[in-house]
C-alpha positions as CSV (number, residue, x, y, z in Angstrom):
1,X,19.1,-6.6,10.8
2,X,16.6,-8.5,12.8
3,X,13.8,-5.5,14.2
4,X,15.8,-2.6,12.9
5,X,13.1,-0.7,11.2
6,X,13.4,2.9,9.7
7,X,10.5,4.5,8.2
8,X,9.8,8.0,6.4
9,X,6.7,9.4,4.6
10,X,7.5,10.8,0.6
11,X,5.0,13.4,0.2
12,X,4.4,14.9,-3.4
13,X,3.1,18.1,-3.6
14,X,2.4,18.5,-7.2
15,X,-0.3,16.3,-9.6
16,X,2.7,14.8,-11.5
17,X,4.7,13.8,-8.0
18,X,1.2,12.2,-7.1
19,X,1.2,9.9,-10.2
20,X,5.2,8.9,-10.2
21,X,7.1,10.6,-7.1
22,X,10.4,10.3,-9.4
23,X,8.8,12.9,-11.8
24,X,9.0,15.6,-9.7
25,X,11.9,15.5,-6.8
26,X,11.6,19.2,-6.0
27,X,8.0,19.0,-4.4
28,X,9.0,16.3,-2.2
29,X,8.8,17.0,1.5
30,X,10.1,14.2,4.1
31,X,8.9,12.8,7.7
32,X,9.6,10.1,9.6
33,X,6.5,7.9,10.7
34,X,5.8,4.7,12.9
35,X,4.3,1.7,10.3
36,X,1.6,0.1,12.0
37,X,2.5,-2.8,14.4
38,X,1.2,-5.1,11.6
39,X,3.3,-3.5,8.8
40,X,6.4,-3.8,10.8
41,X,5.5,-7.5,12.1
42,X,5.1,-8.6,8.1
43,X,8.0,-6.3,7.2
44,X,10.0,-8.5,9.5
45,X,8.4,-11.8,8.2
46,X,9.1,-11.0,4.6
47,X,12.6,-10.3,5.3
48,X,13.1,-13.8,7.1
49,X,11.0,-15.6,4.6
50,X,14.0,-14.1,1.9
51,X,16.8,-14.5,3.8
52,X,17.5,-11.0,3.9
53,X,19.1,-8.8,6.4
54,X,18.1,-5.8,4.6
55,X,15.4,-4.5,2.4
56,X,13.8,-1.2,1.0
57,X,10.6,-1.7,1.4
58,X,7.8,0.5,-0.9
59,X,4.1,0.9,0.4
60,X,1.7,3.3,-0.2
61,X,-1.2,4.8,2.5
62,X,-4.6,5.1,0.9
63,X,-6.3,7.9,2.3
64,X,-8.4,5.7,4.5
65,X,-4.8,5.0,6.2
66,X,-4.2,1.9,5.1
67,X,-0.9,0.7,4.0
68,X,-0.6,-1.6,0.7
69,X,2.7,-3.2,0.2
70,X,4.4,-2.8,-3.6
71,X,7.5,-4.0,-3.3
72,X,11.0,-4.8,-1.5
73,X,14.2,-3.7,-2.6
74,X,16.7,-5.9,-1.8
75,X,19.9,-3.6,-2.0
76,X,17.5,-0.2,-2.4
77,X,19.0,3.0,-2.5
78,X,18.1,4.9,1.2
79,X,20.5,7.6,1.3
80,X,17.9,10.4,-0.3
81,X,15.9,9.6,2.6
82,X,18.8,9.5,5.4
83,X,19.5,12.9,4.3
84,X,16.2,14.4,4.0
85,X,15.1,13.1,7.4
86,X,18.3,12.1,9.8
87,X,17.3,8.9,10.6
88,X,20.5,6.5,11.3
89,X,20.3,3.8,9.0
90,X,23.8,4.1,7.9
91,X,25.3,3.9,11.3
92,X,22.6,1.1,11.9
93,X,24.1,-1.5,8.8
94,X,27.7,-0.3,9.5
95,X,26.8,-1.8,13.2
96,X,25.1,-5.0,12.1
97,X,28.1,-5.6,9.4
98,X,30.3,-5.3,12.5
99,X,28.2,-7.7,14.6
100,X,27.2,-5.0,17.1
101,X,24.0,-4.4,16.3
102,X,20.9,-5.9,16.1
């Protein structure tokens, strides 16, 4: 989807949450953030390097800021995160599918 980038924070408000987000859903809390102009820039990389026109890509922020990439998700589930935060990424795949996006 060639510079079509939608980010979100998962914070986890309880010790178990902390170790493995997906043991505790309920003390999640949601916000959309900006990645640093070097995460997006290798974000964008990784994706052409794989071919891919879409990927869920997992990092987590240290508390120094820093972002440390774990992994990409080829066909990774989004919609928890369209919900919980509005951002458009539905609309945005339905328009690149249709070739009117970018």
């Amino acid at each position: 989807m060639d510079g079509g980038i939608f980010a979100a924070e998962i914070h986890a408000d309880s010790d178990a949450g902390r170790v493995d987000w997906r043991s505790d859903y309920d003390s999640h809390t949601y916000r959309v953030c900006d990645p640093p102009p070097e995460v997006a820039a290798g974000v964008q990389r990784m994706l052409d390097r794989l071919g891919l026109s879409y990927g869920a890509f997992d990092f987590v922020v240290t508390p120094e800021g820093q972002w440390r990439f774990l992994e990409v998700n080829p066909s990774g589930q989004y919609g928890f995160i369209e919900q919980a935060t509005g951002l458009p990424i539905t609309a945005a795949i339905c328009d690149y599918l249709e070739g009117t996006g970018t």
